[in-house]
C-alpha positions in Angstrom: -76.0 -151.8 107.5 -77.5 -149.4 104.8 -81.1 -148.7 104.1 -82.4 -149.2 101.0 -82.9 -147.9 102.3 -82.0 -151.9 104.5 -77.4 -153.3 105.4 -75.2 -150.7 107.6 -72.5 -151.5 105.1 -72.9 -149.4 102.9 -75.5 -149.2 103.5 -78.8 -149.9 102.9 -81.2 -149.2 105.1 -85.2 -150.1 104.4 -86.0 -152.8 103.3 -88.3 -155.4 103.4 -91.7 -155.8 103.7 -94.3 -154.5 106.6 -95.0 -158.0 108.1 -97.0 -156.5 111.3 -98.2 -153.5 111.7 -101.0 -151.2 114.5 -101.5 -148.8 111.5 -104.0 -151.4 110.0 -103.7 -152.1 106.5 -100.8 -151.0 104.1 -102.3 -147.7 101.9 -102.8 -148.4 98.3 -99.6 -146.6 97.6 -97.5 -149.2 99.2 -98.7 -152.3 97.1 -96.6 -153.9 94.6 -97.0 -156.0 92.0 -95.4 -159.8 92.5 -92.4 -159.9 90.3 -92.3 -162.8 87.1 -91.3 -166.0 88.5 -88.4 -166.8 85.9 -87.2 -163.7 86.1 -86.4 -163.9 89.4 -84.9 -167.6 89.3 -82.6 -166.7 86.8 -81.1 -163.6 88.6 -80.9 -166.1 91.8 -79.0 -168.9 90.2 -76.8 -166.6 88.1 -75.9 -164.7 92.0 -75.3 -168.1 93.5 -73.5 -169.7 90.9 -70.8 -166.8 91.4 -70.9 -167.1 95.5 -72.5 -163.5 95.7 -74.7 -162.1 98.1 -77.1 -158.9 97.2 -78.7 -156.9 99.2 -82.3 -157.1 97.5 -82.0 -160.6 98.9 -80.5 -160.2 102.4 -82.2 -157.2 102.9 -85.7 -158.2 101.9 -85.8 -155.0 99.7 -89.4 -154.8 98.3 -87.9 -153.6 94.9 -86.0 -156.8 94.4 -88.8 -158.1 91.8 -88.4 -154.9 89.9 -84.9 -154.8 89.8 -84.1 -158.9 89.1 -86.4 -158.2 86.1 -84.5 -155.3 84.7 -81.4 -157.7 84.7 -79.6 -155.2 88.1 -79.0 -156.0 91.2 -77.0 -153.6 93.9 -74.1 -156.1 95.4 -73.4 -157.3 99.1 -69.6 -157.6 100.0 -68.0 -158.3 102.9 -69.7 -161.4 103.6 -73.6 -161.4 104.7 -73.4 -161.0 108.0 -72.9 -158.0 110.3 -71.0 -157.0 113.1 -74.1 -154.3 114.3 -77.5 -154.9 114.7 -79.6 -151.7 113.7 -82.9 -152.1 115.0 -84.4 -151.6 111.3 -82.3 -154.1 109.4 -82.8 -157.3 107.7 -79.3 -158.3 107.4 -78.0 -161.0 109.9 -75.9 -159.7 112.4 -73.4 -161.7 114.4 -70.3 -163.1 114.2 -69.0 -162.7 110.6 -66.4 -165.0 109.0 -63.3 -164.3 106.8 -63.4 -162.5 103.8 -63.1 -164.1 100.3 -60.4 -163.2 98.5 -61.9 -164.3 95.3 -65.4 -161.7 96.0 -64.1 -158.4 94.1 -63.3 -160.5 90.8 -66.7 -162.6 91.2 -68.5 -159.2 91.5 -66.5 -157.7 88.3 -67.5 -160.9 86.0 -71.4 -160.4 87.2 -71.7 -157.4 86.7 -69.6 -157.7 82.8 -72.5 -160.4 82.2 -75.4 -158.5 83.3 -74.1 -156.2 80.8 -74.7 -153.3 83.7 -73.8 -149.7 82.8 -74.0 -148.8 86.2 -72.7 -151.1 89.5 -74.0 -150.0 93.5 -71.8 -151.9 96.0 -72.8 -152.0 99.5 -71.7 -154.1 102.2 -72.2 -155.4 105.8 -70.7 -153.5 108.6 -67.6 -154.9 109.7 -66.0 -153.3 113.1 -64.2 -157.1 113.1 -61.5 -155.8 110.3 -58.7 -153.7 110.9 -59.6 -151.1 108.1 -63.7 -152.2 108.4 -63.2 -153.7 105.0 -62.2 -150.5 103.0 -59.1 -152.7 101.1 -62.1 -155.6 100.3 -64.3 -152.1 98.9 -61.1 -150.5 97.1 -60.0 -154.0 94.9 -64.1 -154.7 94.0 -63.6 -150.8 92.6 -60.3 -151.9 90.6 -61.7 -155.2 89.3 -65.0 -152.8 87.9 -62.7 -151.0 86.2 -61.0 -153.6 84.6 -64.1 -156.0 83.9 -66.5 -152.9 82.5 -67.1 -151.3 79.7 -65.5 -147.6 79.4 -67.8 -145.2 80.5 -70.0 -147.7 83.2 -69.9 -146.0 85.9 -69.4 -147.6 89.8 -71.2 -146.6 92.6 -70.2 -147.8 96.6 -73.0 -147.5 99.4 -70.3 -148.0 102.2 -70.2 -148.2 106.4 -69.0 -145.2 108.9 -65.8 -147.1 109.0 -65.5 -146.4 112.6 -65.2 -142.7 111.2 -61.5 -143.8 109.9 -60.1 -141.4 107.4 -57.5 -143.7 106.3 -60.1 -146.3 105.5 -61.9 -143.8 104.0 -59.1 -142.8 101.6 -58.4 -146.2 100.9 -61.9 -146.2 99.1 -61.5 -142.7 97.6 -58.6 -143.5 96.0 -60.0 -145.6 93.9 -62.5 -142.9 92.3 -65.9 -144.4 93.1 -67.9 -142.3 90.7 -70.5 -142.1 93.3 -69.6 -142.4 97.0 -72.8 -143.0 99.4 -73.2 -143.6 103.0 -76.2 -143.6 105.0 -77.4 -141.3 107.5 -80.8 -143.6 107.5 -82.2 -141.4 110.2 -82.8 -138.2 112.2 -79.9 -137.5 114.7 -82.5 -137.7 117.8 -83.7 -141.2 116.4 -80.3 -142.6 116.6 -80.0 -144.4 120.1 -83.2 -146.3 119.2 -82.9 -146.7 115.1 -78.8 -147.4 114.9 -77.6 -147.8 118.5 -74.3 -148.4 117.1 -73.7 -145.9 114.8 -73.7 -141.7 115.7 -75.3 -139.1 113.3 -72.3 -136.8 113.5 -69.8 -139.3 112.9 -72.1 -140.0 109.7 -71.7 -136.8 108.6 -67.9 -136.1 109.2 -67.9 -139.4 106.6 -70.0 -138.0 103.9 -67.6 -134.1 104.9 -65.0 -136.3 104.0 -65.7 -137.7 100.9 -67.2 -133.9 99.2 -63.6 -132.3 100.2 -61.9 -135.1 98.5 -64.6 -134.6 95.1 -66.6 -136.6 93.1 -70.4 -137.1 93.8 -71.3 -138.0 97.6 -74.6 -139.2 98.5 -76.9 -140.2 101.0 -80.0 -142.2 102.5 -82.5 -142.3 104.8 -86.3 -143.6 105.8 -89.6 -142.1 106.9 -91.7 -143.4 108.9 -89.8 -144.2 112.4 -91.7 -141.3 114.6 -89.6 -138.4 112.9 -90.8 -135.0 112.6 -91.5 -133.0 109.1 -88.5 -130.3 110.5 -86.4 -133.2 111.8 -86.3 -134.1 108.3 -85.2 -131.1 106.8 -82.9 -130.4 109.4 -81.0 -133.5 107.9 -81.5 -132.1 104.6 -79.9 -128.8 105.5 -77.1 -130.8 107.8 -76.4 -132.9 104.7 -76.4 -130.0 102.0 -73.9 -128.2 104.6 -71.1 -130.8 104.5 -71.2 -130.9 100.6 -73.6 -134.0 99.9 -75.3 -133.4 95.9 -77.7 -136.7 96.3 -80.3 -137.7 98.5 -82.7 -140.7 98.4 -85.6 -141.0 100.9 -87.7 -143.8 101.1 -90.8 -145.4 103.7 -89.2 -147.6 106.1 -91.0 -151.1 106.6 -91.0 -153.6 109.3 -89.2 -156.6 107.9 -89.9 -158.8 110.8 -92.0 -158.6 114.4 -88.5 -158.6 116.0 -87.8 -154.9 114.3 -88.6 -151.2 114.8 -92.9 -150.8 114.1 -93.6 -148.6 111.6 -94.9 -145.0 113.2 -96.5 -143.4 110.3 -97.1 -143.9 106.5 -95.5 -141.4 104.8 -98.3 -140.2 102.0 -96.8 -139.7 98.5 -97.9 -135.7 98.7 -95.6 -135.8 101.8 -92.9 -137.2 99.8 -92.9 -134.6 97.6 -92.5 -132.0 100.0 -89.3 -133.3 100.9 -88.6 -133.8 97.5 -89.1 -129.9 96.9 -87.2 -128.7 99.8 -84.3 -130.7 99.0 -84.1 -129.0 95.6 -84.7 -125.6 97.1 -81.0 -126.8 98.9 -79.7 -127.9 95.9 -80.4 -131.5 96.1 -81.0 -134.0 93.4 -83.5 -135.3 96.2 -85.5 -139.4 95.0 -88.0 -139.6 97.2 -91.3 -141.8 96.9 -92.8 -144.7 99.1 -90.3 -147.5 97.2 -87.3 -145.2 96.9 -83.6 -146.8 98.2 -80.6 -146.4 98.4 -79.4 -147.7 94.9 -83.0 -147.8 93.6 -82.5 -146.8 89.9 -79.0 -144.9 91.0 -77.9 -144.6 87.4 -81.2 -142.4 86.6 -80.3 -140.4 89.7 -76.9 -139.8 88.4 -77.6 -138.8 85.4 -80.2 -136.5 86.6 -77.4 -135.2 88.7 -75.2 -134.2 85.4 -78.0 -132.8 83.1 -78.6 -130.3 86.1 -74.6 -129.6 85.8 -74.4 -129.8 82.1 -77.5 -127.4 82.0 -75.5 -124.7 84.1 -77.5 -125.0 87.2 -73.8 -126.1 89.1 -74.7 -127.7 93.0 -73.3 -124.8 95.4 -72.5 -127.3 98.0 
């Protein structure tokens, strides 16, 4: 799933919290405040009573608190569990079962009540479905459109799709006004983070999506035994195939049966990246608790003032 950065749907990627670690205890950067009790049930019980699955919950993102309190959530389709089993994933993997046909509507009339201005869809990772589940992504875009507000705008955190362009331009088509996938890691990282999944074949996605427009994004964690250059490098490979948005968060251990954590990634660190991205021309989030579809709407519009302003991406 994704990072988020934690599903390879979409996406997500981190998520969760460091259960074990050999690095001692967590920095004072990496503490959270718990989230309000109430707030939290009545996010849960509004998500069940619709059937729906996010990814803050499946996922164990540690932003969930933060997010249920400000009334958003990103969305899980495709079912909750997946058909790959990245070593640095929350999400269930296995054997999934059939879609719901009702899940794009259900989606649409939670996010009309939430009242949301701004919608992230991510899903598992289905290699199970003909078309990896880009028809499910394409009619949960069309009932957005129908069920929002004009002017909310709809962002999809989406799988490799086995590299299909056909399922790709299935999900295109329907003008996502932000398309994301994950590259979640360095390419040398890959056959130990995201067995499954290959670095270029992550990129030739994201390649696709910039030639067809819009605003194409990706994601990826810290923190795995990566290198300062590796991590530009994918800055620079990203920025080359016409990506405008990065987010880069610290990855955590969500269980003793994932990836350890390598290193803890200080916040000055962070802001390096952060500054060498924008020397690329990237709108570049990157902090301790940043994922995928952490505050995506500010990013967005962060993303337009620097167009409106006249400083254009050269992508």
């Amino acid at each position: 799933m994704p990072f988020e950065p934690a599903a390879e749907g979409g996406g997500a990627g981190l998520r969760g919290s460091d259960t074990t670690s050999d690095l001692g205890p967590k920095p004072a950067w990496l503490k959270k405040r718990l989230p309000r009790a109430a707030s939290l049930r009545s996010m849960e019980d509004l998500l069940r009573g619709h059937g729906l699955h996010t990814v803050c919950e499946d996922a164990r993102c540690p932003n969930k608190g933060e997010c249920f309190e400000r009334g958003t959530a990103t969305f899980l389709i495709l079912g909750e569990v997946c058909t790959r089993d990245c070593r640095f994933c929350a999400v269930s993997s296995g054997r999934p079962g059939p879609l719901d046909p009702a899940e794009p509507e259900e989606v649409a009339a939670t996010a009309a009540l939430l009242g949301l201005r701004h919608v992230v869809v991510t899903s598992v990772t289905r290699d199970d479905l003909p078309d990896g589940g880009a028809g499910h992504f394409a009619a949960t875009i069309r009932a957005l459109r129908q069920r929002l507000p004009h002017g909310a705008t709809v962002e999809v955190l989406v799988p490799d799709f086995l590299g299909s362009h056909d399922a790709l331009d299935m999900v295109l088509a329907e003008g996502p006004d932000v398309f994301n996938h994950n590259v979640e890691t360095v390419s040398r990282l890959y056959p130990r983070v995201r067995p499954q999944a290959d670095y270029r074949r992550s990129l030739g996605v994201l390649g696709h999506a910039a030639r067809a427009g819009g605003v194409v994004k990706s994601g990826a964690m810290v923190g795995l035994g990566e290198s300062a250059e590796e991590v530009r490098e994918v800055m620079s490979d990203l920025h080359a195939v016409g990506v405008q948005m990065l987010t880069l968060g610290q990855y955590l251990r969500p269980s003793p049966d994932h990836l350890p954590v390598v290193e803890y990634v200080s916040p000055d660190m962070f802001a390096g990246y952060r500054a060498a991205g924008g020397q690329l021309g990237l709108v570049v989030e990157a902090a301790p608790f940043v994922r995928s579809s952490y505050r995506a709407e500010e990013s967005l519009r962060r993303l337009r003032d620097r167009r409106h302003d006249g400083r254009e991406l050269k992508c």
